[in-house]
PAZAPA-4460 file (N, C-alpha, C; in steps of 0.05 Angstrom, whole numbers, plus 32768, in hexadecimal, padded with zeros to 4 digits):
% residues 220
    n_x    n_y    n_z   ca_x   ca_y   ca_z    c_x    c_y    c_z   seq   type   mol
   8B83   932F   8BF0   8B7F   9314   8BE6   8B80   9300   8BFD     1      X     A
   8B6E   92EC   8C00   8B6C   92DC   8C18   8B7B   92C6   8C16     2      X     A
   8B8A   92BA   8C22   8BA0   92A4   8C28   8B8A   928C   8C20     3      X     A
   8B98   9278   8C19   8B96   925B   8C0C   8B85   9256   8C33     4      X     A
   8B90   9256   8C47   8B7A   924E   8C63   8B6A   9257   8C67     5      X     A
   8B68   9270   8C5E   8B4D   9277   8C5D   8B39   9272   8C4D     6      X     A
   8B3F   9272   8C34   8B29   925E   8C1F   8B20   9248   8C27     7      X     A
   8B39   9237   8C35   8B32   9222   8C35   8B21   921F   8C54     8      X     A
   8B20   9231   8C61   8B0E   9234   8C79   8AED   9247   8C6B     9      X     A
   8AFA   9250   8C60   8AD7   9256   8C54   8AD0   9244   8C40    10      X     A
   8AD6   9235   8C32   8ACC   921E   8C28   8ABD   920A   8C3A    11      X     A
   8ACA   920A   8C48   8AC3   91F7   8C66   8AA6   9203   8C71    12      X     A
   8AB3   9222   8C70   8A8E   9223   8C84   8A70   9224   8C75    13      X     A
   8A7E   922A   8C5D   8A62   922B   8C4B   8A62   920E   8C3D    14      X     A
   8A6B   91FD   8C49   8A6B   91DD   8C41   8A4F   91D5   8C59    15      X     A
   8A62   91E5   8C6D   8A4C   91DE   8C89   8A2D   91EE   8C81    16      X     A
   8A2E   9208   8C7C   8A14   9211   8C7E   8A00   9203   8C5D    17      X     A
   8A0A   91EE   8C4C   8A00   91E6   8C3B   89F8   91CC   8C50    18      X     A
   89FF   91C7   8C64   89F1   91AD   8C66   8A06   9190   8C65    19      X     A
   8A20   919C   8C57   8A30   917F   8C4B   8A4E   918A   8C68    20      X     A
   8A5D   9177   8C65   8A6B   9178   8C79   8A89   9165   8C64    21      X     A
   8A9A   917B   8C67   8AB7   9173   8C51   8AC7   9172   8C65    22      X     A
   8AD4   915A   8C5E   8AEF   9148   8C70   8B06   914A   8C5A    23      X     A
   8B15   9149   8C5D   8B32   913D   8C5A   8B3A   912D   8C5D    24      X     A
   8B45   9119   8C4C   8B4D   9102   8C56   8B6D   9107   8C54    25      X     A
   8B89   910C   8C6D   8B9A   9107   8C74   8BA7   90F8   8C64    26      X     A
   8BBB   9108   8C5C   8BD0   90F4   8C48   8BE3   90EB   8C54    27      X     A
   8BF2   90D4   8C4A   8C05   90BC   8C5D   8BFC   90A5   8C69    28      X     A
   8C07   9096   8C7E   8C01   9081   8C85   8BF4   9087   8CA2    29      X     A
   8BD4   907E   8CAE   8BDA   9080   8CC7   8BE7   9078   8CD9    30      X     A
   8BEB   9092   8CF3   8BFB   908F   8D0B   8BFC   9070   8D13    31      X     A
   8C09   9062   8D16   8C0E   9040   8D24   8C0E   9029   8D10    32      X     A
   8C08   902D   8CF7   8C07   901E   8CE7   8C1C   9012   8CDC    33      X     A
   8C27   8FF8   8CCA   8C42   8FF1   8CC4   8C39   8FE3   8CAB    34      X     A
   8C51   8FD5   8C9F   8C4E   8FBB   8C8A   8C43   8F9F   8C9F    35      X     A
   8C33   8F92   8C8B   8C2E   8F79   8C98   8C47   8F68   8C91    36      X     A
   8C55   8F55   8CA9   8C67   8F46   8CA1   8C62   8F2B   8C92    37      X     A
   8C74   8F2A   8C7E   8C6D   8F08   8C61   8C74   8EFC   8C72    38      X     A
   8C6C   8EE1   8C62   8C70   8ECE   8C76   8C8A   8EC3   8C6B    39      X     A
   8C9F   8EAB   8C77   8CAF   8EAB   8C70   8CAE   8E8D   8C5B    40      X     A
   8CC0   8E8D   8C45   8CBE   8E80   8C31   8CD1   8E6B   8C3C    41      X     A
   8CCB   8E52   8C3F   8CCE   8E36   8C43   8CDB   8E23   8C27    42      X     A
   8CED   8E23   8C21   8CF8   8E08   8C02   8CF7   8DF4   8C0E    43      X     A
   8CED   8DE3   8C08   8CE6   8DCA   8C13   8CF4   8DB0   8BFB    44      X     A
   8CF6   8DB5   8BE1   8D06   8DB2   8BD9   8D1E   8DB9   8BC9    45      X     A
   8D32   8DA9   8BBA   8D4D   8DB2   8BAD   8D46   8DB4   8B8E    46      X     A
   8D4A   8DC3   8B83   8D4C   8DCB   8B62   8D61   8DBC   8B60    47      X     A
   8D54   8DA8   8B4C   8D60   8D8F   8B38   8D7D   8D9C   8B2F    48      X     A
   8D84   8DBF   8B2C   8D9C   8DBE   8B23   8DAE   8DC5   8B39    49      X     A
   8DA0   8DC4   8B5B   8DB7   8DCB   8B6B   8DD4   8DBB   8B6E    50      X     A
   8DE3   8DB8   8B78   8DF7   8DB4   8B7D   8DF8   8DA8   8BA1    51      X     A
   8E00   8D8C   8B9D   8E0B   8D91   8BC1   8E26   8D8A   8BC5    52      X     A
   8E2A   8D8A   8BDC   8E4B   8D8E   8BE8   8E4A   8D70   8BF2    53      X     A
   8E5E   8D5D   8BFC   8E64   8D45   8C02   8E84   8D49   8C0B    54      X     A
   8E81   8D3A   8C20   8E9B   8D2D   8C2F   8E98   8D0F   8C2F    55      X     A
   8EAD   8D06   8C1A   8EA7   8CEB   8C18   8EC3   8CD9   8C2B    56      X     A
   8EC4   8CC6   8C3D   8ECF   8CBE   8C46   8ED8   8C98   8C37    57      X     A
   8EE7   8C91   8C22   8EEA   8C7D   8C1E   8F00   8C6A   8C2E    58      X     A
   8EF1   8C62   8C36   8EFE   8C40   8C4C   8F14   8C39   8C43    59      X     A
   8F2A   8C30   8C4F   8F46   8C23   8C50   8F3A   8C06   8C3D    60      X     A
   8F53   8BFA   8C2E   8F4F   8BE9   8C16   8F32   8BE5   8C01    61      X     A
   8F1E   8BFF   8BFD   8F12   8C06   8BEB   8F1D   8C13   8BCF    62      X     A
   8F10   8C0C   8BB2   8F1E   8C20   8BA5   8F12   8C3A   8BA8    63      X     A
   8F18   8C4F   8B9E   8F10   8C68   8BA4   8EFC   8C6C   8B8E    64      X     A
   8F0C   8C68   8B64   8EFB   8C6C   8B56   8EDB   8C5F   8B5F    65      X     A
   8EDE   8C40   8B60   8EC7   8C30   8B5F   8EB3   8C40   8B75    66      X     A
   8EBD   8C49   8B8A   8EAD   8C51   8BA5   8E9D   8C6E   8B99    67      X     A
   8EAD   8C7A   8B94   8E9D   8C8D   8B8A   8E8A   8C8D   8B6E    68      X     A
   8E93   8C81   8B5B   8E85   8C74   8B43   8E66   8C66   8B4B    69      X     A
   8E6D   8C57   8B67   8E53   8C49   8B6E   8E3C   8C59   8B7E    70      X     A
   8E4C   8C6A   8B8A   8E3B   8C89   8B9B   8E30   8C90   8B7A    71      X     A
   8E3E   8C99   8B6A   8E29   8CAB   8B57   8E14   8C94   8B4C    72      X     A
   8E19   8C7A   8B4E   8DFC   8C6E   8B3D   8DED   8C67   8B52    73      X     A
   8DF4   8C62   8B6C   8DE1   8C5D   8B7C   8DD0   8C76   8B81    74      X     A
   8DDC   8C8D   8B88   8DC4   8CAB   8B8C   8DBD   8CAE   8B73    75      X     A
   8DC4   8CA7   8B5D   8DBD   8CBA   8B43   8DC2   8CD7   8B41    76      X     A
   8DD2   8CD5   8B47   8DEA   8CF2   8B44   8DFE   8CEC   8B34    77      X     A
   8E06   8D0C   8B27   8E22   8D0B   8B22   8E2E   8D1A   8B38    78      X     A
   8E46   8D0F   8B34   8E65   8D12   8B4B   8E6F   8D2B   8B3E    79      X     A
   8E81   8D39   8B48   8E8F   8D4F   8B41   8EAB   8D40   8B5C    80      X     A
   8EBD   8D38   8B54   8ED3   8D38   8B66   8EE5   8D52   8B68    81      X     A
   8EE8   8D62   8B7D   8EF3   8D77   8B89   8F15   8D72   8B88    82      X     A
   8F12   8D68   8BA5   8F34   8D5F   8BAA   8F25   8D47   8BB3    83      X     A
   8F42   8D3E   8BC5   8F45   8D21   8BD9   8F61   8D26   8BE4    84      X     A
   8F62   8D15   8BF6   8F77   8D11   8C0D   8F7D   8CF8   8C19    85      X     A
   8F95   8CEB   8C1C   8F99   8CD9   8C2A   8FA6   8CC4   8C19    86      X     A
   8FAC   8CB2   8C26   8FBE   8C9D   8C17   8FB6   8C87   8BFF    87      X     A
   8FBD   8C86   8BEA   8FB1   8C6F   8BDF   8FCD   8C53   8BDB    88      X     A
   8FC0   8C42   8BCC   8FD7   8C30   8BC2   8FCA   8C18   8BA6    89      X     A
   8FE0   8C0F   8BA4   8FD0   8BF9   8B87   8FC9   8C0F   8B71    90      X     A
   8FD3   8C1F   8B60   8FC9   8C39   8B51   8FD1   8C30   8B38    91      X     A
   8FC1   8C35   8B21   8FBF   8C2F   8B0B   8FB9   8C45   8AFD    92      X     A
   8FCD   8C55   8AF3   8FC9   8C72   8AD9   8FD4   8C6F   8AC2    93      X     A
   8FC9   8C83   8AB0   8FCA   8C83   8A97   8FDD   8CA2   8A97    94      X     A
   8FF1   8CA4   8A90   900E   8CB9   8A91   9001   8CCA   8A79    95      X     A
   9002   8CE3   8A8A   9002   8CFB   8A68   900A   8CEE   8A51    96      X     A
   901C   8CDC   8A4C   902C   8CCD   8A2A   901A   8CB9   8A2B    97      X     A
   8FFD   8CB2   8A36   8FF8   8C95   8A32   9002   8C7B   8A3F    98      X     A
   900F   8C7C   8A46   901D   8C5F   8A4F   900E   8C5C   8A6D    99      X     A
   900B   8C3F   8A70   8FF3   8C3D   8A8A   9011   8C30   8A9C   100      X     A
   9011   8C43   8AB8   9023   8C3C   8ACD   900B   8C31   8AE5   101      X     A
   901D   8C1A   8AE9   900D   8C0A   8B0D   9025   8C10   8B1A   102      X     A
   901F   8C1C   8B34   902B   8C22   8B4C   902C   8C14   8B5F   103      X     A
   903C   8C0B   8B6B   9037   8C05   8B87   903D   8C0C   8BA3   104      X     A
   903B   8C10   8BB3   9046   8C13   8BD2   9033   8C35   8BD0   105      X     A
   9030   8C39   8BEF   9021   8C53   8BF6   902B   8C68   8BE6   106      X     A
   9015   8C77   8BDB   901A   8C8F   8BD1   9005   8CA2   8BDF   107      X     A
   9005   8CBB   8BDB   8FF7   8CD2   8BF0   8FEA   8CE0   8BD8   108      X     A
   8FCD   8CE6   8BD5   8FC3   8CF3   8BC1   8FCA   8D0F   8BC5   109      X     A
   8FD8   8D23   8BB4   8FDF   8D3D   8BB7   8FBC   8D4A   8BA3   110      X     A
   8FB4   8D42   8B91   8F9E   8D4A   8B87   8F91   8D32   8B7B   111      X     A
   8F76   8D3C   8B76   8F63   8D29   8B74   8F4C   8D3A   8B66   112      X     A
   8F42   8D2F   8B49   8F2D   8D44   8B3E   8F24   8D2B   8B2A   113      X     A
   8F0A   8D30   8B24   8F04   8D21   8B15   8ED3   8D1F   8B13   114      X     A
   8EC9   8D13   8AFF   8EB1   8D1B   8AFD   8EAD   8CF4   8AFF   115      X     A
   8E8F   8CEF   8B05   8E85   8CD3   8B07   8E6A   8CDC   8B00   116      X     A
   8E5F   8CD3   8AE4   8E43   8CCE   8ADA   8E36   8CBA   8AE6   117      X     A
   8E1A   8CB7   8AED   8E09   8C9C   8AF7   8E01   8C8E   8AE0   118      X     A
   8E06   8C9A   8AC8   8DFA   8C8B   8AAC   8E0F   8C8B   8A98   119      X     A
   8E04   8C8E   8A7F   8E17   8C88   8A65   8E1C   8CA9   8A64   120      X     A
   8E39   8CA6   8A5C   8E45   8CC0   8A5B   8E50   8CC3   8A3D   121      X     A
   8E60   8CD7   8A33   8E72   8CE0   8A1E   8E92   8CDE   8A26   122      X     A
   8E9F   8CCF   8A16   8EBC   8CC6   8A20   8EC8   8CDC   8A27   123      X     A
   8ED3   8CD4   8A3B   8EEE   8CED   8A4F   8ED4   8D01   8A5F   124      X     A
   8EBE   8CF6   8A65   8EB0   8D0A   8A7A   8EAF   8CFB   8A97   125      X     A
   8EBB   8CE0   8A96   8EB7   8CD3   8AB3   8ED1   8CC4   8AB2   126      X     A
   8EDC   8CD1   8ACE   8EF7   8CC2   8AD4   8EFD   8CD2   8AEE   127      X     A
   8F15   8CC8   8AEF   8F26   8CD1   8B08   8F4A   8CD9   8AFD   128      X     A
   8F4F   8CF6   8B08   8F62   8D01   8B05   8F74   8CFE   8B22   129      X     A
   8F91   8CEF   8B20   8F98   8CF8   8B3A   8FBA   8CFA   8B37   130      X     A
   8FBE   8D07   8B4F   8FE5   8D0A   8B4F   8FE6   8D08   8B71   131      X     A
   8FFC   8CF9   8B69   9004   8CE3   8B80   902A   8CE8   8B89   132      X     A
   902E   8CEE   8BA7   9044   8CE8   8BA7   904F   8CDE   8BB9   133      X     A
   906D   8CCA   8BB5   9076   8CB8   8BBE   9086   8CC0   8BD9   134      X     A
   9089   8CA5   8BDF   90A2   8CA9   8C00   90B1   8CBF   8BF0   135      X     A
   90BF   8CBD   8BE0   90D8   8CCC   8BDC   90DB   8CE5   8BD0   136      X     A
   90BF   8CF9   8BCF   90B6   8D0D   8BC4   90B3   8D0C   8BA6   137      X     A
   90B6   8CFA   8B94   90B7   8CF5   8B78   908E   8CF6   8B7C   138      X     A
   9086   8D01   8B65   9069   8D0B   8B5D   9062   8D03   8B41   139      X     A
   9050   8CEB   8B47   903F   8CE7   8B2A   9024   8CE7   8B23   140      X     A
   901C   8CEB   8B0D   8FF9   8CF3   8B17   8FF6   8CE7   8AFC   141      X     A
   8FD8   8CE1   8AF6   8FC7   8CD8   8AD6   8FA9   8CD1   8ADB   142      X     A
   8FA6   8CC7   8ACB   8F88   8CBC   8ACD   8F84   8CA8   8AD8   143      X     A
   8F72   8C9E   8AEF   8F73   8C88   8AEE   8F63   8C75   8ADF   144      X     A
   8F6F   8C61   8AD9   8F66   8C4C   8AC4   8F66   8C2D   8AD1   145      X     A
   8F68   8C29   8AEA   8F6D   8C0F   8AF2   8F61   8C18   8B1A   146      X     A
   8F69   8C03   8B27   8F69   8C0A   8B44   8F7A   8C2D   8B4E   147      X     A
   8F6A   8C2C   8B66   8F6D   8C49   8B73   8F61   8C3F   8B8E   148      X     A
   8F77   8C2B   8B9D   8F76   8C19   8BBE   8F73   8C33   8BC8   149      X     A
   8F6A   8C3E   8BE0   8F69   8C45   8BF9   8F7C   8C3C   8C0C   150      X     A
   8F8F   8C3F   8C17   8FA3   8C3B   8C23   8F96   8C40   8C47   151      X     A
   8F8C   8C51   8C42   8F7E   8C58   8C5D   8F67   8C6D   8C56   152      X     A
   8F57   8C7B   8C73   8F47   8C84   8C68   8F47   8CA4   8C52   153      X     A
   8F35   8C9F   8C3F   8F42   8CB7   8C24   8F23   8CC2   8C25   154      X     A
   8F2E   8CE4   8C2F   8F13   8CF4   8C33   8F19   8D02   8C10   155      X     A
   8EFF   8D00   8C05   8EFB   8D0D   8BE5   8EE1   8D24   8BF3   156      X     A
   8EE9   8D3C   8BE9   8ED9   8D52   8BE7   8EC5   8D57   8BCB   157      X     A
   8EB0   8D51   8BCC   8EA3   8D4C   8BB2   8E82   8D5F   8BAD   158      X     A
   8E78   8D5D   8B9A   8E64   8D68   8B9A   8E4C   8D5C   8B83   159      X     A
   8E3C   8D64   8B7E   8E26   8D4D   8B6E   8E14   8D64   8B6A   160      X     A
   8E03   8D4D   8B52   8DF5   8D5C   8B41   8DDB   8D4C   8B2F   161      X     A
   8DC6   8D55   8B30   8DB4   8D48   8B24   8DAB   8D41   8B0B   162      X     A
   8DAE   8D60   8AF1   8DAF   8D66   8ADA   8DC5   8D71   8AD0   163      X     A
   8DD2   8D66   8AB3   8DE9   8D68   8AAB   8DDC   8D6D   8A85   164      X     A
   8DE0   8D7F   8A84   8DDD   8D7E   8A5D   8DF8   8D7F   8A52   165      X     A
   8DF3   8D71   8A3F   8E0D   8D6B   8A2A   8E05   8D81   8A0F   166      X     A
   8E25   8D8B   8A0B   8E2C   8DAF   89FE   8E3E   8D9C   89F0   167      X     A
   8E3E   8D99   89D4   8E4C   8DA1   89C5   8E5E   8DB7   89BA   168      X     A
   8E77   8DC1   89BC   8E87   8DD9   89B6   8E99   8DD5   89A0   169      X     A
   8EA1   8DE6   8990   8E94   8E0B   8991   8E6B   8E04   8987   170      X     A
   8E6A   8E12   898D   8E4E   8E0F   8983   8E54   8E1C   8962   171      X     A
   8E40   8E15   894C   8E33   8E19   8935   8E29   8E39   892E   172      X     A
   8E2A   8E4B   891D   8E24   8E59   891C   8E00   8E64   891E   173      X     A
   8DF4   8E46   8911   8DD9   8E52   8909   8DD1   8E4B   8930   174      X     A
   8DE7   8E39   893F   8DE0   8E3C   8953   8DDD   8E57   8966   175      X     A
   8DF6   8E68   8962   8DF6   8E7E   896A   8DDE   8E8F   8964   176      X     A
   8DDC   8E96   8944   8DC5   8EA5   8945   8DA6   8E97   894D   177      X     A
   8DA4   8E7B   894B   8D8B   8E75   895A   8D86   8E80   897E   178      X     A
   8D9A   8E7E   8985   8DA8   8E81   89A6   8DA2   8EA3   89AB   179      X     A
   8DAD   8EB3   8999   8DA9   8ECD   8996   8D85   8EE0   8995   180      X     A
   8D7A   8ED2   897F   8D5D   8ED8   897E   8D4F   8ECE   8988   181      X     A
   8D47   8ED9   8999   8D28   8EDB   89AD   8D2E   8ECA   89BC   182      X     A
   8D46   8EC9   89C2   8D4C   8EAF   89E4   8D4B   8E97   89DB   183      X     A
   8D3F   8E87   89C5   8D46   8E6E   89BD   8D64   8E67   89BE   184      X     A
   8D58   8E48   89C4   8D77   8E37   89C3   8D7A   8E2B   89B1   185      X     A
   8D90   8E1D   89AD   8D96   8E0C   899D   8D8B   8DED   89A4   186      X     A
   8D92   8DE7   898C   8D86   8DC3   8992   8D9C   8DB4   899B   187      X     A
   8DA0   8DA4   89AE   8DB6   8D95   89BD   8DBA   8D7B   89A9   188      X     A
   8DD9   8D7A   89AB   8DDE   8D5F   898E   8DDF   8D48   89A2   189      X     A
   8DDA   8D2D   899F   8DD2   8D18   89A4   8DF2   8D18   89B0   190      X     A
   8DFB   8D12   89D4   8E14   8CFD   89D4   8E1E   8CE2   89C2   191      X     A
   8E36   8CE8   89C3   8E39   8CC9   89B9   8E3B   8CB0   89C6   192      X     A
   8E3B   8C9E   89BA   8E2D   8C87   89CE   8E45   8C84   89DD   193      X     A
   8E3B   8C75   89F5   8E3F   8C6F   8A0E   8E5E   8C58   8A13   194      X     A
   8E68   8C5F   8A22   8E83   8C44   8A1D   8E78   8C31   8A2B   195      X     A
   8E86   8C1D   8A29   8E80   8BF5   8A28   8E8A   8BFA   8A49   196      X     A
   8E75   8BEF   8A58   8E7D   8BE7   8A76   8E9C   8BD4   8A76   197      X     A
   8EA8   8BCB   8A5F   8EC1   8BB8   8A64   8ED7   8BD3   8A61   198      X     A
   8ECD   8BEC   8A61   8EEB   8C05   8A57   8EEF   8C05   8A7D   199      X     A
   8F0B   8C0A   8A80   8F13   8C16   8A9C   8F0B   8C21   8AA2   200      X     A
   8F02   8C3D   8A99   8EFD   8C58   8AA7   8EE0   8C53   8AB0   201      X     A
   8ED1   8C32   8AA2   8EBB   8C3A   8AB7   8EB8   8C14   8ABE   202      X     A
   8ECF   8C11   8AD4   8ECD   8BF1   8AE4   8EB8   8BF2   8AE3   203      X     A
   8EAB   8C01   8B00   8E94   8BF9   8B0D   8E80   8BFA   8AFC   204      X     A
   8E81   8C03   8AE2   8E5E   8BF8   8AD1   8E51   8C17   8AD5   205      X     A
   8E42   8C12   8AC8   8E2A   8C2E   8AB6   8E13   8C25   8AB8   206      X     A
   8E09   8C39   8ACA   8DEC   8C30   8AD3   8DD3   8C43   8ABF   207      X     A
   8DC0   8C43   8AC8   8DB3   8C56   8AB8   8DA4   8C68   8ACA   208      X     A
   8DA0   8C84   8ABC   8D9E   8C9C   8AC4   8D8B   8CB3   8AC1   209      X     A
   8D74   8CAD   8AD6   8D5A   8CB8   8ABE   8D5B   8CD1   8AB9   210      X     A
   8D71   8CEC   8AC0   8D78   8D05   8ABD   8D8A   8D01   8AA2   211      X     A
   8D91   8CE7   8A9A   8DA2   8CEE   8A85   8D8F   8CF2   8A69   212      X     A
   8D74   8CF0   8A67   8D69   8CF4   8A54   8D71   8D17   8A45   213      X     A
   8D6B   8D10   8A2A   8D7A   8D30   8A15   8D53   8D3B   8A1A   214      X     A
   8D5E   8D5D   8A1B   8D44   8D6C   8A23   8D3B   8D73   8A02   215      X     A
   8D1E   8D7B   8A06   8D16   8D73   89EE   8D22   8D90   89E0   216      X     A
   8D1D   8D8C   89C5   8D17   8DA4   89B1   8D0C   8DBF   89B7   217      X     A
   8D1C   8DD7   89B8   8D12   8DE9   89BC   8CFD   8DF8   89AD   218      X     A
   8CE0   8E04   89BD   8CCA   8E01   89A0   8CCA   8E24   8991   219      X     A
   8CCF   8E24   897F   8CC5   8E3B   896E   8CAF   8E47   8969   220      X     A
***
């Protein structure tokens, strides 16, 4: 019985004595050949929901809330306050029990957290959280509700944001199962209205915010 090379060499010659001439075409890649290299992808801009980082430096006898309050309506951002550092004085909080304490003489911010809307918000989403302590190691902290002086210069670690949707919680059941089938969402409930520029938590005034518009109805 003749080997598989030999058929395939007499196939070959009576390919030739017909007149036709049988090639093979070589399997694999040819010798020297490679991938062509992509070109490289360029973002030229930021997705409306990134996030950036900020080192904010507020000036000696500035307030702190107002300074940062006026950063978020002047960019049209919201604020995310991180921490902060450095001395304040003149301090005006509202005490876990409610009762509003004014401070006076240097205090040292030990933490600093707090969120700043550029538009009309939902009560308790824009303010300033801080704890403060004295010459004599005694530590008090609240909301602030009045001045927040700069004593000297007060570096705030912060970050910002373009789009913000408002979540109602716990969510609704027929919410859940709408949420559940086929990837639909739920329909977002209307905030409630906006507080009066004369409330503390927002001195510097409420600007308007063209990211604060509600996204439409999800379609079925």
């Amino acid at each position: 019985m003749a080997s598989k090379e030999e058929e395939a060499s007499g196939g070959d010659e009576e390919a030739k004595d017909g007149g036709a001439v049988v090639t093979r075409r070589p399997r694999g890649r040819p010798p020297g050949s490679k991938n062509k290299p992509k070109p490289p992808i360029f973002v030229t801009r930021d997705s409306p929901n990134a996030l950036r980082s900020h080192v904010m430096e507020v000036a000696a006898g500035a307030d702190v809330a107002d300074s940062i309050a006026r950063f978020a309506r002047r960019r049209q951002r919201g604020v995310c306050v991180l921490s902060g550092a450095g001395d304040v004085t003149d301090v005006t909080l509202r005490a876990p029990g409610g009762a509003v304490v004014a401070l006076r003489g240097r205090l040292e911010i030990l933490s600093l957290a707090g969120t700043f809307l550029p538009g009309p918000a939902p009560p308790g989403s824009t303010g300033l959280t801080v704890y403060l302590a004295g010459g004599q190691g005694q530590v008090v902290g609240g909301c602030v509700v009045g001045t927040l002086t700069a004593a000297g210069p007060v570096m705030v670690i912060a970050s910002t944001f373009a789009n913000a949707t408002y979540e109602r919680l716990p969510l609704e059941e027929e919410d859940d199962e709408a949420g559940g089938g086929g990837g639909q969402g739920h329909v977002m409930a209307p905030p409630p209205p906006p507080l009066m520029a004369g409330d503390p938590m927002f001195a510097g005034g409420i600007g308007a915010w063209p990211h604060g518009r509600h996204p439409p109805p999800p379609s079925y």
